[in-house]
TIDOVO-992818 format. One record per residue (C-alpha): x, y, z. Coordinates in steps of 0.2 Angstrom, whole numbers, plus 2048, in hexadecimal, padded with zeros to 3 digits. Layout:
N
+-----+-----+-----+
|   X |   Y |   Z |
+-----+-----+-----+
|   X |   Y |   Z |
...
+-----+-----+-----+
//
This chain:
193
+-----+-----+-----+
|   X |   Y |   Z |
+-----+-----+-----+
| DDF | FB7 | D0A |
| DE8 | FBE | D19 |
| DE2 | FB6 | D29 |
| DE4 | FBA | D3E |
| DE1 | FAA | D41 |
| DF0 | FA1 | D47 |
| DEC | F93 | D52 |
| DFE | F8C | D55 |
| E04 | F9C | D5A |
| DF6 | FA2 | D65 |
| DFA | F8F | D70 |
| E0E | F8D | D6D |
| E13 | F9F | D6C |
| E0C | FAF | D74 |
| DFF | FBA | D69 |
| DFC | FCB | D6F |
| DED | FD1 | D79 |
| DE8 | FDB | D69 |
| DED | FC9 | D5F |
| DE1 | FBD | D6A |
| DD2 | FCE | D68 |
| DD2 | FCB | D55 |
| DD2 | FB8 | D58 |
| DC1 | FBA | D62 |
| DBB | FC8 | D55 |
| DBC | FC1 | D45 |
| DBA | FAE | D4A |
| DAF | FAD | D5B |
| DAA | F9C | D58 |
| DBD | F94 | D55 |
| DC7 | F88 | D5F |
| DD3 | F98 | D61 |
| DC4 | FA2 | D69 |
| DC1 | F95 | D74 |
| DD3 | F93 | D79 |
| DD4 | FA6 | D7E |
| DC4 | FA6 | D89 |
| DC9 | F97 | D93 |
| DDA | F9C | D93 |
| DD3 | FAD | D9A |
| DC7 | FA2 | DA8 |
| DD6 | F96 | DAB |
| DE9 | F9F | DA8 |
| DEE | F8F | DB4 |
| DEA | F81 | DA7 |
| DFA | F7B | D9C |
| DF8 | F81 | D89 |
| DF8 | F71 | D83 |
| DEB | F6A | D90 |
| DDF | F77 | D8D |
| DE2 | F78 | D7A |
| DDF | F63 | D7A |
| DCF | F66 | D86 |
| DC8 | F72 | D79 |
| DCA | F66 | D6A |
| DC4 | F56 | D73 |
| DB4 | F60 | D79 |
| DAF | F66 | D67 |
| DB5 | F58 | D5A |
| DA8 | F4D | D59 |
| D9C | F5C | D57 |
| DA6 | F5F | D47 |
| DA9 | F4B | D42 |
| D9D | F4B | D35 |
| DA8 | F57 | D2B |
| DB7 | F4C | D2C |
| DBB | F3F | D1E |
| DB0 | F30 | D23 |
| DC1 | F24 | D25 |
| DCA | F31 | D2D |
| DCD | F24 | D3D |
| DD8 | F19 | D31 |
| DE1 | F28 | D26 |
| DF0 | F2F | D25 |
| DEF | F43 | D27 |
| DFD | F4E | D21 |
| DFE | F62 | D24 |
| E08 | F6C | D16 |
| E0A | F7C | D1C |
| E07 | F86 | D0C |
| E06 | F99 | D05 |
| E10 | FA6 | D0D |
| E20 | F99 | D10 |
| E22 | F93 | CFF |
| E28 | FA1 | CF8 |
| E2A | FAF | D04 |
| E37 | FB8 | D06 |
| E38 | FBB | D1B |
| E41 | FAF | D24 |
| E33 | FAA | D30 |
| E2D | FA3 | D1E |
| E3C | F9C | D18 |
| E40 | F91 | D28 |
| E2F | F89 | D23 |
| E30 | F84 | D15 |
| E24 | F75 | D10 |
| E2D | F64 | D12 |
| E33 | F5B | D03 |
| E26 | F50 | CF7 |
| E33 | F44 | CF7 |
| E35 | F44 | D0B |
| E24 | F41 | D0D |
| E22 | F35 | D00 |
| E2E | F2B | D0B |
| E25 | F2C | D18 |
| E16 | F23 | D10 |
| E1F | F18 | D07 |
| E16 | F0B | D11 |
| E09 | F14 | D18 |
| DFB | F09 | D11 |
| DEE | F13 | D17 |
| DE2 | F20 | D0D |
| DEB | F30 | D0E |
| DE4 | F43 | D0F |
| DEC | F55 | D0E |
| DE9 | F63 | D1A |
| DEE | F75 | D17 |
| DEA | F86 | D0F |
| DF3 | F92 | D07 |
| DF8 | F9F | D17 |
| DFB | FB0 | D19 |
| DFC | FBB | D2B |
| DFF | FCE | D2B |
| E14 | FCB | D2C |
| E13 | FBF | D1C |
| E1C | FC6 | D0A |
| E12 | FCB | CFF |
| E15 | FC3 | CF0 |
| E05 | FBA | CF2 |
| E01 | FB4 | CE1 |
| E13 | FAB | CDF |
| E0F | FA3 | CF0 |
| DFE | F9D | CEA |
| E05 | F97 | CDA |
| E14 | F8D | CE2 |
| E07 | F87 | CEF |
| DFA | F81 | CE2 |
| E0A | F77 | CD9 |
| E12 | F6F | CEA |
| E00 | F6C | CF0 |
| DFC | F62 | CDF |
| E0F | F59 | CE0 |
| E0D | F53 | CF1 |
| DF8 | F4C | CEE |
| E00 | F41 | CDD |
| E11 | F3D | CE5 |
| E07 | F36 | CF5 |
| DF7 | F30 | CEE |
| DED | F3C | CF8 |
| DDE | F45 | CFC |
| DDF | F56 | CFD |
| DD2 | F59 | D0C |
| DCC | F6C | D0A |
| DC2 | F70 | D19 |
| DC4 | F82 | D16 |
| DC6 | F83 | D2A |
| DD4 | F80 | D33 |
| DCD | F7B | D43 |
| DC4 | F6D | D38 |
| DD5 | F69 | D32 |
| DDA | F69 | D44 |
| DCC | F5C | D46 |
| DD1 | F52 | D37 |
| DE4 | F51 | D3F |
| DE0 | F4D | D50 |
| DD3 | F3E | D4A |
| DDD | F34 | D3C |
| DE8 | F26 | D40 |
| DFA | F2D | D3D |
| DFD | F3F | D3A |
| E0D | F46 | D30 |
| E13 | F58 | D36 |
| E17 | F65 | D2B |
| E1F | F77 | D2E |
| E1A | F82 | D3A |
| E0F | F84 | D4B |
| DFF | F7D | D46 |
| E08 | F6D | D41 |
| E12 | F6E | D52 |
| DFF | F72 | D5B |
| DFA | F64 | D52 |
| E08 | F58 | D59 |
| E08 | F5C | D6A |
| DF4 | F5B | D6A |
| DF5 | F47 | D65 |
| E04 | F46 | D6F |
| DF7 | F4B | D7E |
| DEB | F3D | D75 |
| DFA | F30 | D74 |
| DF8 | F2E | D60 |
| E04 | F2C | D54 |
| E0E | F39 | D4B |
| E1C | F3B | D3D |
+-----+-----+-----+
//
């Protein structure tokens, strides 16, 4: 439930030495994994750059995994768990954006529609776990009727990462791997909200 892997902060902020160690330990084979190596090899490449190099050099391997309309969807991330209901204020500034704000930001978004995101927890999360999960389950299940959408459950974020990067307009949520994900199409000159 509680996981090391935090891909927006590793690229946007600055993880420890000790941080990055556990990254290439517990998911060797990770976009994050990869991003620490070459960022290792090569300290002069942007964050950005190298981050957008690193997903444009493996997403086609990992295509087949994405919804097959994915080109002509709509993706938007929810950052859920630890910020719906903790009590830290690293979680309360990021709290999930309203059903109602999102749905107007569909309102005449015509195209088929899928939700990314899972219920996270790092080591500096509250630990009120099962009222996070509950609340995440309800806002989750809120957001999937109120928008007409898919929920997309790749159990991977770097997949999720995939899935962002390749759909047609992407709505940000809260938090770093949303802003990873912005700035990354940004590089691509796609469309976000």
């Amino acid at each position: 439930m509680i996981s090391s892997y935090r891909l927006g902060d590793l690229v946007l902020l600055h993880l420890s030495e000790w941080e990055k160690n556990e990254i290439l330990c517990e998911y060797p084979q990770s976009i994050g994994s990869k991003y620490i190596i070459k960022k290792r090899e090569h300290c002069d490449i942007g964050n950005i750059d190298l981050i957008t190099q690193i997903v444009m050099d493996n997403i086609e391997k990992y295509s087949h995994l994405l919804p097959k309309n994915i080109t002509e969807s709509t993706v938007i991330h929810l950052r859920l768990g630890d910020v719906i209901a903790g009590n830290e204020w690293h979680e309360k500034c990021k709290r999930p954006l309203n059903t109602g704000y999102l749905k107007s930001l569909v309102a005449e978004d015509m195209n088929p529609k899928y939700v990314i995101g899972k219920c996270f927890f790092a080591k500096t999360s509250s630990k009120n776990y099962e009222e996070c999960i509950s609340a995440s389950n309800e806002y989750l299940n809120n957001v999937i009727t109120e928008l007409r959408a898919e929920y997309f459950d790749s159990g991977n974020a770097d997949i999720d990462l995939y899935c962002a990067v390749k759909s047609k307009i992407f709505i940000q949520g809260k938090g770093y791997f949303s802003k990873l994900i912005v700035e990354i199409r940004k590089r691509l000159n796609l469309y976000c909200i």
